[in-house]
RODRENTOR-949653 format. One line per field, with one value per residue (C-alpha): residue number from 1; residue in one letter; y, x, z. Coordinates in nm, 2 decimals, always signed. Last residue first. Layout:
BEGIN
n = c(NUM/...)
res = c(A/...)
yy = c(Y/...)
xx = c(X/...)
zz = c(Z/...)
***
This chain:
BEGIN
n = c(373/372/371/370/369/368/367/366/365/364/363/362/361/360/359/358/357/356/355/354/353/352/351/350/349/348/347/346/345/344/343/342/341/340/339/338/337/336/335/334/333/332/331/330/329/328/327/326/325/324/323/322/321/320/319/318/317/316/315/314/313/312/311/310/309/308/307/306/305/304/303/302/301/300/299/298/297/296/295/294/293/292/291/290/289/288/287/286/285/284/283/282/281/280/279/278/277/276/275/274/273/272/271/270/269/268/267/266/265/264/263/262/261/260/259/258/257/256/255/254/253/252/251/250/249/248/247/246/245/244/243/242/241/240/239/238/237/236/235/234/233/232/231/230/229/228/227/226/225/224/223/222/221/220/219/218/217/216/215/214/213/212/211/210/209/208/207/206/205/204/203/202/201/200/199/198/197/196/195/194/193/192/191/190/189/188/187/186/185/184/183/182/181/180/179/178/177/176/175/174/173/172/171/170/169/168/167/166/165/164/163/162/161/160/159/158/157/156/155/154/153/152/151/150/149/148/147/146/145/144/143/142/141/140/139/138/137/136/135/134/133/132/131/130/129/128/127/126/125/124/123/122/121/120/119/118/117/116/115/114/113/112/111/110/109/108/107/106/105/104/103/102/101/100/99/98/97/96/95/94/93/92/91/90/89/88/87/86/85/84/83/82/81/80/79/78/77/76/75/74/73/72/71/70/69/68/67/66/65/64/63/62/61/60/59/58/57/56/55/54/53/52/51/50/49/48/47/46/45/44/43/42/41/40/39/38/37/36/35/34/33/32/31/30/29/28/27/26/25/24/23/22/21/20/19/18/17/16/15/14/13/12/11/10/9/8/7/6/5/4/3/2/1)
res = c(X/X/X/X/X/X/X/X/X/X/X/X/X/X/X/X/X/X/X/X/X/X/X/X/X/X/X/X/X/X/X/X/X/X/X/X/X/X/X/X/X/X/X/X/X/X/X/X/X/X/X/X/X/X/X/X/X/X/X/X/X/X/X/X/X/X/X/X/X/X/X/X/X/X/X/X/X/X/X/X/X/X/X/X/X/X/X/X/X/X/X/X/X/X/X/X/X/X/X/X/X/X/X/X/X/X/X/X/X/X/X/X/X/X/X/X/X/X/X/X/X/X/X/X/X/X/X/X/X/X/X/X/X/X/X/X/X/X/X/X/X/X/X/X/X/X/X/X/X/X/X/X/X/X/X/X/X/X/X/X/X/X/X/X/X/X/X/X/X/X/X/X/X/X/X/X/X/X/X/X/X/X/X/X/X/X/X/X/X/X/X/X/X/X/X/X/X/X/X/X/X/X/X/X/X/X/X/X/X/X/X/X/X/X/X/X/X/X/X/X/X/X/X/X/X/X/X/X/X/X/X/X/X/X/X/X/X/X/X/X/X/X/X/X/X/X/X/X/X/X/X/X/X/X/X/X/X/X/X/X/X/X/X/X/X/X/X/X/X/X/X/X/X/X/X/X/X/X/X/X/X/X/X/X/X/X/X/X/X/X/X/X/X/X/X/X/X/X/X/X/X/X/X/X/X/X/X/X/X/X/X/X/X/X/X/X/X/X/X/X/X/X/X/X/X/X/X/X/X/X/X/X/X/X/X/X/X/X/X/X/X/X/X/X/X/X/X/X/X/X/X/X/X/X/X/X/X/X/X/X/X/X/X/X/X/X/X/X/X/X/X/X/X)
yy = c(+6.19/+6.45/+6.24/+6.26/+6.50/+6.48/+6.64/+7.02/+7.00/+7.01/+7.27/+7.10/+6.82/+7.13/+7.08/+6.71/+6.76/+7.08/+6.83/+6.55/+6.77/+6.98/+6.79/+6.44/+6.43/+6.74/+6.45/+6.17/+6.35/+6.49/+6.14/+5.97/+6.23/+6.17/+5.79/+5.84/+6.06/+5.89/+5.53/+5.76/+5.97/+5.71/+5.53/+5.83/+5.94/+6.24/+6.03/+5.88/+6.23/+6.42/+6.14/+6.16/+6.57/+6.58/+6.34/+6.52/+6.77/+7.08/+7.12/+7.09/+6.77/+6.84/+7.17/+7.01/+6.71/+6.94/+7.16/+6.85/+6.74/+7.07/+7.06/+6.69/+6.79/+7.06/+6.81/+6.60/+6.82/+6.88/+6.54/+6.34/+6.60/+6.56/+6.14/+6.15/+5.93/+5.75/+5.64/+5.47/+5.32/+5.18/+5.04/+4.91/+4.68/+4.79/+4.88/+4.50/+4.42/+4.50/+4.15/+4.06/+4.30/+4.60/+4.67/+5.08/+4.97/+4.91/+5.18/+5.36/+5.24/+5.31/+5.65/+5.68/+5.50/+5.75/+6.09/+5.98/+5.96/+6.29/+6.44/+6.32/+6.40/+6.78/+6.75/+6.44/+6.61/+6.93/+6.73/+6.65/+6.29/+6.21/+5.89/+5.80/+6.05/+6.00/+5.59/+5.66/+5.83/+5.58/+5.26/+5.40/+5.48/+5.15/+4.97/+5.13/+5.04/+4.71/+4.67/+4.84/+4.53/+4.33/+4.38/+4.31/+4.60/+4.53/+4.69/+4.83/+4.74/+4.55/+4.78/+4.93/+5.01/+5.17/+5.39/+5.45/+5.57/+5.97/+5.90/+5.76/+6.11/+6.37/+6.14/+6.21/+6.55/+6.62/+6.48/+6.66/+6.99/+6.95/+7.22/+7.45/+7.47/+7.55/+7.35/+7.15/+7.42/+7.43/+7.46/+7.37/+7.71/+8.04/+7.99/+7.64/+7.53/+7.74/+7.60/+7.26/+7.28/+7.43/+7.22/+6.92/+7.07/+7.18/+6.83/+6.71/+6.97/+6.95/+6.52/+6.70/+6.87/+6.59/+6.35/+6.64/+6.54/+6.78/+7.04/+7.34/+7.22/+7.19/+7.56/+7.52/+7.23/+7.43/+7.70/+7.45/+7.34/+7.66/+7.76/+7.38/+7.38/+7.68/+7.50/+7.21/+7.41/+7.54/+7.25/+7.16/+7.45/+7.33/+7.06/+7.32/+7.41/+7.31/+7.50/+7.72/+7.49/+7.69/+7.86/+8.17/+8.26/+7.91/+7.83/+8.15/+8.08/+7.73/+7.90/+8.12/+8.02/+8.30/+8.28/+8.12/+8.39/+8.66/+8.53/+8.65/+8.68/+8.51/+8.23/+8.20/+8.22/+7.92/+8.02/+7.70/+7.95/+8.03/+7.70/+7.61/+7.87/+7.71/+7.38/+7.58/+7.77/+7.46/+7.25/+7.56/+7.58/+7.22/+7.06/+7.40/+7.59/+7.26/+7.30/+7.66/+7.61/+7.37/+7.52/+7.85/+7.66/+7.49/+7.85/+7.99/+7.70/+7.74/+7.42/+7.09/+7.10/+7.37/+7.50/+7.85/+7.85/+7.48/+7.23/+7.02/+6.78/+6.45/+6.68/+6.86/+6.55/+6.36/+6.61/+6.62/+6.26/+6.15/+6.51/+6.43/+6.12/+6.20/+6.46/+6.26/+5.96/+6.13/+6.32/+6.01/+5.91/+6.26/+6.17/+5.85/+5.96/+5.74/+5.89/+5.90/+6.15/+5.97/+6.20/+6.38/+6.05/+5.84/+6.11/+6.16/+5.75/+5.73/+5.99/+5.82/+5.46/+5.63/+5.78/+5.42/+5.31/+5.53/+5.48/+5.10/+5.20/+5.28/+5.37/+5.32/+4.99/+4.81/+4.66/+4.56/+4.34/+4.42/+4.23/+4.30/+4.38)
xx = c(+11.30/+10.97/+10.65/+10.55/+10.30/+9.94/+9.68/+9.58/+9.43/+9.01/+8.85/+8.51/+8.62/+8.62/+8.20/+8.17/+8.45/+8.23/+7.94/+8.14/+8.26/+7.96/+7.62/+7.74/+8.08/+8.00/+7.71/+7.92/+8.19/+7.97/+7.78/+8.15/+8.22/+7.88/+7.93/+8.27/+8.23/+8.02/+8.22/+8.55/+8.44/+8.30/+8.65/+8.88/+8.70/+8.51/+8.20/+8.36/+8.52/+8.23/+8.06/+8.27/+8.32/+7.87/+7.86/+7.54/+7.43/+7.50/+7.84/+7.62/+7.59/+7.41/+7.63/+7.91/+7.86/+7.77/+8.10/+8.27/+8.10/+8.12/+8.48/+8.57/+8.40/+8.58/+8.92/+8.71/+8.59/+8.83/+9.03/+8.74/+8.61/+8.90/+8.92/+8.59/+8.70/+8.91/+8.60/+8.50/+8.77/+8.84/+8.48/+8.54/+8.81/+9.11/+9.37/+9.25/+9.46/+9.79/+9.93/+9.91/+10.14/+10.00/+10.35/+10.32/+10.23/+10.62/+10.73/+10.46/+10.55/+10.94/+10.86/+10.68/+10.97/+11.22/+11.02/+10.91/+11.31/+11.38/+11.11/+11.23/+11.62/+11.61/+11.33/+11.40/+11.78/+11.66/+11.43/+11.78/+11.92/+11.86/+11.69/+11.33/+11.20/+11.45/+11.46/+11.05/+11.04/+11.39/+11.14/+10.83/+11.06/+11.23/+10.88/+10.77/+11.10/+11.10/+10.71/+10.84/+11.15/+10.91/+10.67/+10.96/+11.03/+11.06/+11.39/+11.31/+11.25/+10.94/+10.76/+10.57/+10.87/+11.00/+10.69/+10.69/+11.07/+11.02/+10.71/+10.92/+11.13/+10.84/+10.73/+11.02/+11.07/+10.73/+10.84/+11.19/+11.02/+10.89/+11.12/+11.05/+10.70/+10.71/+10.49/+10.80/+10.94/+10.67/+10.96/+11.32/+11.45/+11.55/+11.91/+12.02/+11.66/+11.63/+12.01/+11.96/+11.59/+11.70/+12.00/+11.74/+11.48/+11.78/+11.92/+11.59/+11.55/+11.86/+11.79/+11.47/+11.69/+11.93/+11.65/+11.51/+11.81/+12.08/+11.96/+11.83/+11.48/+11.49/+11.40/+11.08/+10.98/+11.09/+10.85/+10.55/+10.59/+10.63/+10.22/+10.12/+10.32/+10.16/+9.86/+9.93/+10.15/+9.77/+9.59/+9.87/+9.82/+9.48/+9.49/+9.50/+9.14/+8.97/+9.14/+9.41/+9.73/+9.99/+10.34/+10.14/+10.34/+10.48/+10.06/+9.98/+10.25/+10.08/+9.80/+9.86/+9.67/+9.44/+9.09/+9.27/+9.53/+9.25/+9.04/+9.28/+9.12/+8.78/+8.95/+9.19/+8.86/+8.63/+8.28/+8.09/+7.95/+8.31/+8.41/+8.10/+8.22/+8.55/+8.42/+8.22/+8.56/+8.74/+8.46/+8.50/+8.86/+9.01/+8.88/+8.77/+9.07/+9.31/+9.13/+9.15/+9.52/+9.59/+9.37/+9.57/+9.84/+9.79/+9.65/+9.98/+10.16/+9.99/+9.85/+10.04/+10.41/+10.68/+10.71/+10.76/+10.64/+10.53/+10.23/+10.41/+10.06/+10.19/+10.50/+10.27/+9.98/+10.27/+10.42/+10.10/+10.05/+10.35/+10.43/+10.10/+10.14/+10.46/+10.23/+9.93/+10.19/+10.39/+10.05/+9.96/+10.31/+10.29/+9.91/+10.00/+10.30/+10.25/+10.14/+9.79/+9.53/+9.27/+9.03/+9.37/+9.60/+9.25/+9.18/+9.52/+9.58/+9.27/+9.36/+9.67/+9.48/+9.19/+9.44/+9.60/+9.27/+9.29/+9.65/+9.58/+9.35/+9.61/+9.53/+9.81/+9.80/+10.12/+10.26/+9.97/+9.90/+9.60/+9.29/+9.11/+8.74)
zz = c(+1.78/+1.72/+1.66/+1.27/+1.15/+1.25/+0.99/+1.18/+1.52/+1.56/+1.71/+1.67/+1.96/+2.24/+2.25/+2.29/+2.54/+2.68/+2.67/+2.87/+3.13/+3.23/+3.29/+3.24/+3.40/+3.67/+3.78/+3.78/+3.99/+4.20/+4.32/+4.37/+4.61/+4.77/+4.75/+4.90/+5.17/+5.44/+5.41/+5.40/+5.70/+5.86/+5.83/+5.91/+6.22/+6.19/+6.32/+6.62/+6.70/+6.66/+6.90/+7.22/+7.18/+7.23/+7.46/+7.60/+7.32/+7.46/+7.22/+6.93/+6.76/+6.42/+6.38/+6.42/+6.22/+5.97/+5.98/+5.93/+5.65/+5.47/+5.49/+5.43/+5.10/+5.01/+4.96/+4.73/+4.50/+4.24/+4.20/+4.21/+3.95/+3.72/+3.77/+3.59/+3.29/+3.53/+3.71/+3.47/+3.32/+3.72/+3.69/+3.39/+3.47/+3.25/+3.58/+3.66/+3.34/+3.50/+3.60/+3.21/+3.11/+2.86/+2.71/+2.79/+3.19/+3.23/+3.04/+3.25/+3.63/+3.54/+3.44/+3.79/+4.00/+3.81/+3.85/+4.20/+4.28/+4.14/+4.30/+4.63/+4.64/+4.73/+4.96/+5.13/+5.18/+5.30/+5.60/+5.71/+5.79/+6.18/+6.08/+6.15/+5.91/+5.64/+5.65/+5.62/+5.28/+5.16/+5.26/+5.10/+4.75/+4.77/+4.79/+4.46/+4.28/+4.44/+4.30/+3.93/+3.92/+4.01/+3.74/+3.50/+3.25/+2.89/+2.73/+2.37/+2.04/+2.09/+1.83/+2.11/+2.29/+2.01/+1.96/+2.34/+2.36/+2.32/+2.52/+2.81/+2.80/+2.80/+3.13/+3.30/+3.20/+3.35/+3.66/+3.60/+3.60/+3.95/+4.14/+3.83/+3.89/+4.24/+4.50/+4.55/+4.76/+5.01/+5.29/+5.16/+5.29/+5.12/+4.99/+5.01/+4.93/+4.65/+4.56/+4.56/+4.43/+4.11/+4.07/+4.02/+3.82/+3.58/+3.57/+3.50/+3.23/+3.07/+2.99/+2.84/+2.60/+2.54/+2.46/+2.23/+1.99/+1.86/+2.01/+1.83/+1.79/+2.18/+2.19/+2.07/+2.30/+2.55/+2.48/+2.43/+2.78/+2.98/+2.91/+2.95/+3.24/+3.42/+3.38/+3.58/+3.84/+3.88/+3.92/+4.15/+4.41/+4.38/+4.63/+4.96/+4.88/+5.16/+5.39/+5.19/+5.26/+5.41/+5.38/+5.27/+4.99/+4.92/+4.90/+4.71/+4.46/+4.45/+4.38/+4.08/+3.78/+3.80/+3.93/+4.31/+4.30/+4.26/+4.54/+4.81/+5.17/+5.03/+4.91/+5.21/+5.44/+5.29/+5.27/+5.22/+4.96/+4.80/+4.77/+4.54/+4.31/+4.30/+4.19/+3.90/+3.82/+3.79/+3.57/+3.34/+3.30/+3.28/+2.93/+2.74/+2.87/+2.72/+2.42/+2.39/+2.45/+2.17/+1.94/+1.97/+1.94/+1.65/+1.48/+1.52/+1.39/+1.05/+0.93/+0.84/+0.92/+1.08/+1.42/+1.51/+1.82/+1.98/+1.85/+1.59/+1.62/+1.72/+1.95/+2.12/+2.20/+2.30/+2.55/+2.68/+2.77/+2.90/+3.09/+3.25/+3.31/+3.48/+3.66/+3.74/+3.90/+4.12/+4.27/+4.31/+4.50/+4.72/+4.81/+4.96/+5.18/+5.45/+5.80/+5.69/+5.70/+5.65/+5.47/+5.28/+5.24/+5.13/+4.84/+4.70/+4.69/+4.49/+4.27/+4.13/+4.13/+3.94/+3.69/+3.65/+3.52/+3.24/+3.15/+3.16/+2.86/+2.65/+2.33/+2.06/+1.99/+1.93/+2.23/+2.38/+2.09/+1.80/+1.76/+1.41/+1.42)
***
């Protein structure tokens, strides 16, 4: 079997591994609860990949209204979206299922924005997490952006270049949260699509340049350069909260900042560097392949294990307070949690995931037609 160089092959593998480092960093922020803003920078990284990823699966296939090439454009997006219900649909819906025995209160008070894509309205609704459930609000800015996505796509056509479209789109994403946050407040306003546009942008953007880069056409990022890009973002997060500088500010400023230190990440990650080849290790591929139920379960988990700690040491118990806090500490609970989370994921892998992908492969796209420029 021929070899082929980083810069040329079109799987990525690093991409893989790099989903278990963005859902890594979700996991410890929610059962540590730390200061730092772990979960913000995965959550950085899934949707830049995300806007990588699906923006070029639309343009490969000329999947947007009205678009010409192989196949009727209808029919490419309707196998577009049944795909994308097949992948993220059913392993939701079993997750949430599961919520509902624990019971969880903000399901059971409004269940209907939980079945529909609607959460993170919920969330800015409520201006709260749902307990245990307070992690779907991106699921569903998820699939609201595979609805908006195709649309903008279509009206890019009459742009000169996409560039300049997607160029709008940060801009828009920018101005949007300037002026929501002028008007109404900058709480829970990233949990709006249009406040994390750019992200998506972002990564729409770097796969514009990926067959260049591959080609060695473009600029090669240093590894350093992405580590001062990385450090730069923790240093601005904790100038803000030590200095007298408005939350507004943070919120304004923030996405825009993740969208540049994410794209960054990716260009750099697109030429397969040395220093990145743990990101291949097979353990990371694997549990990048089940990054989707990491994702799902792990905030319900923390429930049900706190609740059994309580019930296990009752209040009568002598030292009852002494030992729920030394077993709801953050390292028990990670050392308790893990191999269970990691025991779900597997399982909704092999007995619902990987059949439904088996399954979703039948509705094939039409011939690929070349990537938009």
């Amino acid at each position: 079997m021929p070899i082929t160089s980083p810069a040329t092959r079109t799987y990525q593998p690093e991409l893989l591994g790099l989903r278990t480092v963005a859902v890594g960093l979700v996991i410890l922020h929610h059962w540590t609860l730390t200061a730092l803003p772990l979960g913000d920078l995965g959550l950085m990284l899934f949707l830049v990949l995300s806007g990588y990823l699906i923006s070029g699966l639309l343009w490969k296939n000329n999947i947007y209204w009205g678009a010409t090439g192989p196949g009727r454009w209808q029919r490419r997006m309707g196998v577009f979206y049944l795909r994308r219900a097949l992948r993220i649909v059913p392993p939701y819906y079993v997750a949430l299922g599961l919520a509902a025995l624990l019971p969880l209160a903000t399901l059971r008070q409004h269940p209907l924005w939980f079945l529909l894509p609607t959460a993170n309205m919920l969330c800015y609704r409520l201006q709260a997490w749902p307990e245990g459930l307070g992690h779907y609000w991106t699921l569903a800015l998820e699939e609201q952006f595979y609805l908006l996505w195709p649309l903008l796509l279509t009206l890019f056509r009459w742009l000169p270049t996409t560039s300049r479209g997607l160029w709008g789109v940060v801009w828009f994403a920018l101005i949007f949260r300037i002026i929501w946050i002028w008007t109404a407040g900058p709480s829970f306003v990233l949990v709006l699509l249009p406040s994390c546009l750019d992200l998506f942008a972002a990564g729409a953007l770097l796969r514009l340049q990926a067959p260049r880069l591959r080609a060695g056409e473009g600029w090669l990022l240093p590894g350093w350069l992405v580590a001062v890009g990385w450090l730069s973002l923790v240093t601005s997060w904790w100038l803000i909260r030590v200095s007298p500088v408005p939350k507004a500010v943070w919120e304004v400023c923030s996405p825009t900042v993740w969208a540049l230190v994410g794209y960054c990440t990716l260009r750099w990650l697109l030429a397969g560097p040395p220093a990145a080849r743990w990101l291949r290790h097979p353990l990371m591929q694997w549990l990048g392949q089940r990054s989707y139920g990491l994702y799902l379960y792990h905030l319900l988990l923390p429930i049900f294990y706190q609740r059994l700690v309580f019930r296990l040491l009752p209040a009568s118990l002598p030292e009852a307070e002494h030992l729920r806090q030394l077993w709801l500490g953050p390292i028990p609970t990670v050392l308790v949690l893990t191999p269970v989370l990691v025991g779900l994921s597997a399982a909704s892998w092999r007995w619902l995931e990987a059949p439904l992908d088996k399954f979703r492969r039948q509705f094939a796209y039409a011939p690929p037609a070349p990537i938009a420029k």
